[in-house]
C-alpha positions as CSV (number, residue, x, y, z in Angstrom):
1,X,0.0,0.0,0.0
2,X,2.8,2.5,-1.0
3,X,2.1,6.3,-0.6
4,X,3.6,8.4,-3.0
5,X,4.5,12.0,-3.3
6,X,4.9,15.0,-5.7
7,X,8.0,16.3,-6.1
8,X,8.8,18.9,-3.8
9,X,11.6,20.4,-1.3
10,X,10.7,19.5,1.9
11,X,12.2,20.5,5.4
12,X,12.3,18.0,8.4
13,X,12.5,20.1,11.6
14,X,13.8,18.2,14.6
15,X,15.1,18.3,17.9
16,X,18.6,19.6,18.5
17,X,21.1,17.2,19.9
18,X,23.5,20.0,20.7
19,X,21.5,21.8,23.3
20,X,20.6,20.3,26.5
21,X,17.2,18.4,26.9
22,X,16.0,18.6,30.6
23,X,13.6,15.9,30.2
24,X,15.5,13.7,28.2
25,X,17.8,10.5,29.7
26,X,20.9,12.3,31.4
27,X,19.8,15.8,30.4
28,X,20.5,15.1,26.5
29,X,18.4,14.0,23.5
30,X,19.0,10.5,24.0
31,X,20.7,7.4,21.7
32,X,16.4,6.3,21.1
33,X,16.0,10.3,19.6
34,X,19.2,10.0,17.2
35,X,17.9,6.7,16.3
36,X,14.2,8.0,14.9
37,X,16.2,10.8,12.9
38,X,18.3,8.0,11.6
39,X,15.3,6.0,10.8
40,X,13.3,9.0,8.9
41,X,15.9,10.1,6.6
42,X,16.2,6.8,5.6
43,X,12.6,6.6,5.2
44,X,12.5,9.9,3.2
45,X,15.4,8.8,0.9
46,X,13.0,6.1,-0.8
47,X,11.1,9.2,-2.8
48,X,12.2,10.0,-6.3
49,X,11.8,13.7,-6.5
50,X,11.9,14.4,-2.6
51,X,15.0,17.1,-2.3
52,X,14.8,16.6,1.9
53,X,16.6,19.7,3.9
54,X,17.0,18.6,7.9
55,X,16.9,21.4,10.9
56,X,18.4,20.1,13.9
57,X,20.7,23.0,15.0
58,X,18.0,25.5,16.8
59,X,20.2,28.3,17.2
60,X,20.9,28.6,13.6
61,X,17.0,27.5,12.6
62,X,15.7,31.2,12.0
63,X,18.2,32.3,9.3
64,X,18.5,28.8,7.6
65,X,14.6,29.0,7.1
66,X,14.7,32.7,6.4
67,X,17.7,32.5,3.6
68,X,16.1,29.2,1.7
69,X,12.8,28.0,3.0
70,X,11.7,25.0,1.6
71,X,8.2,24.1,0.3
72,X,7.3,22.6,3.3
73,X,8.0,21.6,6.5
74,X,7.7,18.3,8.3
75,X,7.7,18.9,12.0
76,X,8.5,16.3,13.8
77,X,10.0,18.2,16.0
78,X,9.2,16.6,19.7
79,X,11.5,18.5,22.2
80,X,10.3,21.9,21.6
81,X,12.4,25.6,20.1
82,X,15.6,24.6,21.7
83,X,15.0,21.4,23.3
84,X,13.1,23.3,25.5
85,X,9.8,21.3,26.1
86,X,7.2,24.7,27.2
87,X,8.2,25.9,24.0
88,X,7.1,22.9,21.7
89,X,4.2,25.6,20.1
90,X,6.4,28.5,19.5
91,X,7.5,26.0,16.2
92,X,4.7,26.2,14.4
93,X,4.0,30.0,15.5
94,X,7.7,30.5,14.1
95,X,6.7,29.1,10.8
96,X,3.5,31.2,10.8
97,X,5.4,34.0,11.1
98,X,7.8,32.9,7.9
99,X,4.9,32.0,6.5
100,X,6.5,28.6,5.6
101,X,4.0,25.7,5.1
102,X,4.3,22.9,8.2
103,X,2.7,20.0,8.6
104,X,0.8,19.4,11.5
105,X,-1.8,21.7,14.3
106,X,-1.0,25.3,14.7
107,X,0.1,27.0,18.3
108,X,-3.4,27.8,19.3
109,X,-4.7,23.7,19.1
110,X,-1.5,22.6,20.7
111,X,-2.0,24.9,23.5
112,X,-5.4,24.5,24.4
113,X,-4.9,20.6,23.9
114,X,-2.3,21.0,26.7
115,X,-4.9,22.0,29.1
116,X,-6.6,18.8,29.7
117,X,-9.0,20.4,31.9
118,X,-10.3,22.5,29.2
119,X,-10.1,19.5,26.8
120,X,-12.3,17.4,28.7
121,X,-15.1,20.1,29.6
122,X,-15.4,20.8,25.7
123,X,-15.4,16.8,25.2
124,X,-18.2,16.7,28.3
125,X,-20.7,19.1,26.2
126,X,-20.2,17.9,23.3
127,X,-21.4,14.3,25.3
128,X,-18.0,12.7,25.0
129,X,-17.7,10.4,28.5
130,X,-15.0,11.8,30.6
131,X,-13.3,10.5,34.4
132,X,-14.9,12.4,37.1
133,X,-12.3,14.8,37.9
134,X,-11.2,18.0,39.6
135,X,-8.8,21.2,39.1
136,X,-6.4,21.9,42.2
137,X,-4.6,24.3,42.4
138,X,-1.2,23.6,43.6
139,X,-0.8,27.0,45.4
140,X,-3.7,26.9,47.5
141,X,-3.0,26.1,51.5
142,X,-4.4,23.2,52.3
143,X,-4.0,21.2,49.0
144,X,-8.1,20.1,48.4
145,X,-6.9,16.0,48.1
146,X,-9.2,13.0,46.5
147,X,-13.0,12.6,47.0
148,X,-12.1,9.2,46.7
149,X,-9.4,6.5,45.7
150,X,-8.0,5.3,43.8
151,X,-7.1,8.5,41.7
152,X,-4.6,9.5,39.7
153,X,-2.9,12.9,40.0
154,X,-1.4,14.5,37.2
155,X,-0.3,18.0,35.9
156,X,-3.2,19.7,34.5
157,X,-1.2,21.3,31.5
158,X,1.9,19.3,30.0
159,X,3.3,17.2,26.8
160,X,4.9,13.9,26.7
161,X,3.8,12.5,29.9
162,X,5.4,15.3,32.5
163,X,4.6,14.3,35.6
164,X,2.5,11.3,35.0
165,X,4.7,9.0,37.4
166,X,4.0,5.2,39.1
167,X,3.6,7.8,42.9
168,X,0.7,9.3,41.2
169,X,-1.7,6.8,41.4
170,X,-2.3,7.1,44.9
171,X,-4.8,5.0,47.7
172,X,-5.0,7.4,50.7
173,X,-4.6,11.1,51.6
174,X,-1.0,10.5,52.5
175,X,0.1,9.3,48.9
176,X,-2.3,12.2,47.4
177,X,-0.5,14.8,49.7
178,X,2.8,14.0,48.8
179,X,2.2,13.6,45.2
180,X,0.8,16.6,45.0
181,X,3.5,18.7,47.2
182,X,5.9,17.3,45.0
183,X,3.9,18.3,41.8
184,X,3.8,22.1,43.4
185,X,7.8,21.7,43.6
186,X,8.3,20.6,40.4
187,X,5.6,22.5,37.8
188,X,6.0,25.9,36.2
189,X,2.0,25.6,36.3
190,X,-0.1,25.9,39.5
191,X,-2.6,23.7,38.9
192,X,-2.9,20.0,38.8
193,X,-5.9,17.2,37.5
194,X,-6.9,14.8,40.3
195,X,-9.4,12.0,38.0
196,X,-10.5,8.8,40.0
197,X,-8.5,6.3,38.5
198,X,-9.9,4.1,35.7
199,X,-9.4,0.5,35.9
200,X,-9.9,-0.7,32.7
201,X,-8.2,-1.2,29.0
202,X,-7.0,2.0,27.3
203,X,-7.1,2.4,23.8
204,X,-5.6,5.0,21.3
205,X,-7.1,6.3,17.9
206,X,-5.5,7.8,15.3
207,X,-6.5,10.0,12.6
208,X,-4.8,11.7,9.6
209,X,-6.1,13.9,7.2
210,X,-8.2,17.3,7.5
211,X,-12.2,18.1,7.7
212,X,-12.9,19.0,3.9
213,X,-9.9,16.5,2.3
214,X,-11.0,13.1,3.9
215,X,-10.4,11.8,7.3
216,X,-8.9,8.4,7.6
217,X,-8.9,6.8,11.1
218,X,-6.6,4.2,11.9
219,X,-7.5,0.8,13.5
220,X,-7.5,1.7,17.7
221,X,-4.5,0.3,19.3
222,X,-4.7,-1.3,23.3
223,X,-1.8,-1.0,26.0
224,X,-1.0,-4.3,27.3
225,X,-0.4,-3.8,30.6
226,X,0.4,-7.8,31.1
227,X,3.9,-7.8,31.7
228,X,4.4,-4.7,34.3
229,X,5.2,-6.5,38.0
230,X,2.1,-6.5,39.8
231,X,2.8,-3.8,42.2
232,X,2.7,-1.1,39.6
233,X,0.1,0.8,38.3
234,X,-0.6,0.2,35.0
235,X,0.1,3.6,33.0
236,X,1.7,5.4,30.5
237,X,4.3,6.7,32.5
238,X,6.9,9.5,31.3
239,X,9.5,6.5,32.1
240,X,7.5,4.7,29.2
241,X,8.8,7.3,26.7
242,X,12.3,8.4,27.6
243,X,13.5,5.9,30.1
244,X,15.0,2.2,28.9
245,X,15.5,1.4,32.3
246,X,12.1,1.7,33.1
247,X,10.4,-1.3,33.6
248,X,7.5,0.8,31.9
249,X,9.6,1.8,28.9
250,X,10.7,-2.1,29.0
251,X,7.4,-4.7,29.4
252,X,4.7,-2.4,27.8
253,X,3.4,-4.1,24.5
254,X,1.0,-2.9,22.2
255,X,-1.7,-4.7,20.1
256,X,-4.5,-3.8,17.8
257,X,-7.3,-3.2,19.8
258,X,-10.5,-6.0,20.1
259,X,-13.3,-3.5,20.0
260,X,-16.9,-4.2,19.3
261,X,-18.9,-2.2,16.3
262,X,-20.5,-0.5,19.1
263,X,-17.3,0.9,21.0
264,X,-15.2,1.6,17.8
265,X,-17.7,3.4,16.4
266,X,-18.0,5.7,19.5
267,X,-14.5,6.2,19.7
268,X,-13.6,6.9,16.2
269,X,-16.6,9.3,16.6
270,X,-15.4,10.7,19.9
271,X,-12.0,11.3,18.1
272,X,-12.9,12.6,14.6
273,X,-15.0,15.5,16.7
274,X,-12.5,16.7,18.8
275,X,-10.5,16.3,15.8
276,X,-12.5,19.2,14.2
277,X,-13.9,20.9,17.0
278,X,-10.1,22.0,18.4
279,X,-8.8,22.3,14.5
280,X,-6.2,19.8,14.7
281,X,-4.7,19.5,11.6
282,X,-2.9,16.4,9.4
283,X,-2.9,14.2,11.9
284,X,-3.9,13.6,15.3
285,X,-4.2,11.0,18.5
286,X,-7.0,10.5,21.0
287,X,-6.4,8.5,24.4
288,X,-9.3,6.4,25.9
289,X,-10.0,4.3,28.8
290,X,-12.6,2.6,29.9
291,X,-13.8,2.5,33.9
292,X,-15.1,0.2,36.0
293,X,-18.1,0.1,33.7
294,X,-16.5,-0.7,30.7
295,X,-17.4,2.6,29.4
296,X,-14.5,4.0,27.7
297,X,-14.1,7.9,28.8
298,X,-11.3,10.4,27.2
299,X,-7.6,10.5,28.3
300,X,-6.2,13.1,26.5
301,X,-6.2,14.5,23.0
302,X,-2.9,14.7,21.0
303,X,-3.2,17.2,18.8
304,X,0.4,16.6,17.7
305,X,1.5,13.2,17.7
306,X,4.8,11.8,17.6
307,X,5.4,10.5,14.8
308,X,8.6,8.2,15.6
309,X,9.3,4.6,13.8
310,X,8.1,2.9,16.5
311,X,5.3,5.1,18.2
312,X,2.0,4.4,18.3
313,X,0.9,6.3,15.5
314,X,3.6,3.8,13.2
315,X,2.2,1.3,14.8
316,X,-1.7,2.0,13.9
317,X,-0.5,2.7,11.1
318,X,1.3,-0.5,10.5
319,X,-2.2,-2.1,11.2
320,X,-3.8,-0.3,8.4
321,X,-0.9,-2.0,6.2
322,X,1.4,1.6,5.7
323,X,5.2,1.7,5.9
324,X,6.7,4.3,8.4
325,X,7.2,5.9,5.2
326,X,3.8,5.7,4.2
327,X,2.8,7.2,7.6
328,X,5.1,10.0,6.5
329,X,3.7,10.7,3.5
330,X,0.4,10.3,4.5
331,X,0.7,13.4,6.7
332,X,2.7,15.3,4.1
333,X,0.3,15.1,1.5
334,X,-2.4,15.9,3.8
335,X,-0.8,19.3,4.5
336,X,-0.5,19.7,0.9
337,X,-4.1,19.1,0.3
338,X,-4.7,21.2,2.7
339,X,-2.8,24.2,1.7
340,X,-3.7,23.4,-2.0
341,X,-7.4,23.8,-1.0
């Protein structure tokens, strides 16, 4: 099912292995990062007619873009404008402001999707299931803790799993005190989400595309949870992403997800919505999971994937029957179809 493109010069923006990464393993981009921009240029080199330009070197990014900017830029750019994860929107608002085409949402959906609690009001009204679930604000003296437990306490406003840690599924007001002091240490923002804590499976959807062009959503992917030791809880920690020695990063498996015509057909609903109602653009990913009821509620709403060889976008993808090359042009001709239009 090969994907082909137009011939065009395209940019790859990525994150810049020079410059410190405060979230990354040792304060770096990582071996796992250098590998994925490995693994896309050689996925981009399969294109007759694809003249590919990279950006990795942030302090030089403004006048290389200003003196020769390409056709179009794929940002797949993770880390944020210098490696500097708060500032993961100021990309796309950069490339506004060159007015240089770039795949992907603009600043205004990736910062309202950041706010989770705004996300899941707007998801409520629109009759979207959601966890029951409260704001705190970290500065306030006492800290308001759980109406009940389990619950999981999270920052309210972050990318890439900030702050989502195995110490924030807590069982008693001691737990929830301490995880939340310690979010109140460690966040620029003051407030954290406090959600009772959903038991069941979680699922991901993907979709790629644009309202107007053609939406295709990807088969739903599950997180199997199997193989985490028994005494930790089973989420999608930030260890899970940048950590290999995390147990989390290690035993998590993924699988295409067993829905019924029912469910999937909610979800990819659920998904395509938010899709259009926060203007995501060329691709996107919406996380589910299901309570004690079975009812699957909303997670979180990506409006700005990852798209790395061996995330969970790829692997939807993979499902479908697309390369990691045909994921990547998948989403670079949706931006041209939408900029065409």
């Amino acid at each position: 099912m090969a994907v082909t493109l137009p011939s065009l010069t395209l940019g790859v923006l990525l994150g810049d292995p020079r410059l410190p990464y405060e979230y990354g393993p040792g304060g770096a981009i990582g071996e796992e990062q250098q590998r994925v921009a490995h693994e896309v240029r050689r996925a981009l080199s399969g294109f007759e007619g694809l003249e590919v330009r990279y950006y990795d070197e942030h302090e030089r990014l403004i006048d290389e873009l200003r003196e020769a900017p390409p056709e179009l830029i794929l940002n797949l750019c993770d880390n944020g404008y210098r490696n500097r994860l708060h500032l993961e929107p100021s990309l796309p608002a950069l490339l506004e402001l060159l007015e240089i085409p770039y795949t992907g949402s603009t600043a205004m959906c990736m910062g309202l999707a950041r706010d989770k609690g705004a996300v899941h009001c707007l998801a409520a009204m629109r009759g979207i299931p959601v966890p029951n679930e409260r704001l705190v604000d970290l500065r306030a003296d006492p800290l308001p803790l759980p109406e009940r437990y389990p619950a999981m306490i999270k920052p309210n406003a972050a990318s890439g799993s900030v702050g989502v840690e195995p110490e924030g599924v807590v069982h008693d007001d001691v737990a929830a005190q301490a995880y939340l002091e310690r979010l109140a240490g460690e966040l620029e923002g003051p407030w954290a989400l406090v959600q009772d804590f959903l038991p069941g499976e979680e699922y991901t959807v993907g979709v790629i595309g644009n309202p107007g062009q053609g939406l295709t959503v990807l088969p739903p992917l599950a997180i199997d949870y199997s193989g985490l030791d028994a005494g930790l809880p089973p989420i999608l920690s930030y260890g899970s992403k940048t950590d290999p020695g995390s147990p989390y990063y290690r035993e998590l498996r993924f699988r295409p997800a067993a829905l019924d015509t029912d469910t999937r057909s909610r979800l990819v609903e659920a998904a395509t919505t938010l899709f259009a109602r926060f203007g995501a653009r060329d691709c996107a990913r919406v996380d589910f999971r299901a309570g004690a009821d079975g009812v699957p509620r909303l997670l979180d709403f990506n409006s700005r994937p990852s798209c790395t060889p061996d995330g969970k976008l790829a692997l939807m993808a993979g499902y479908a029957g697309y390369s990691y090359a045909d994921l990547l042009a998948l989403v670079i001709r949706a931006a041209l179809a939408r900029y065409a239009a």
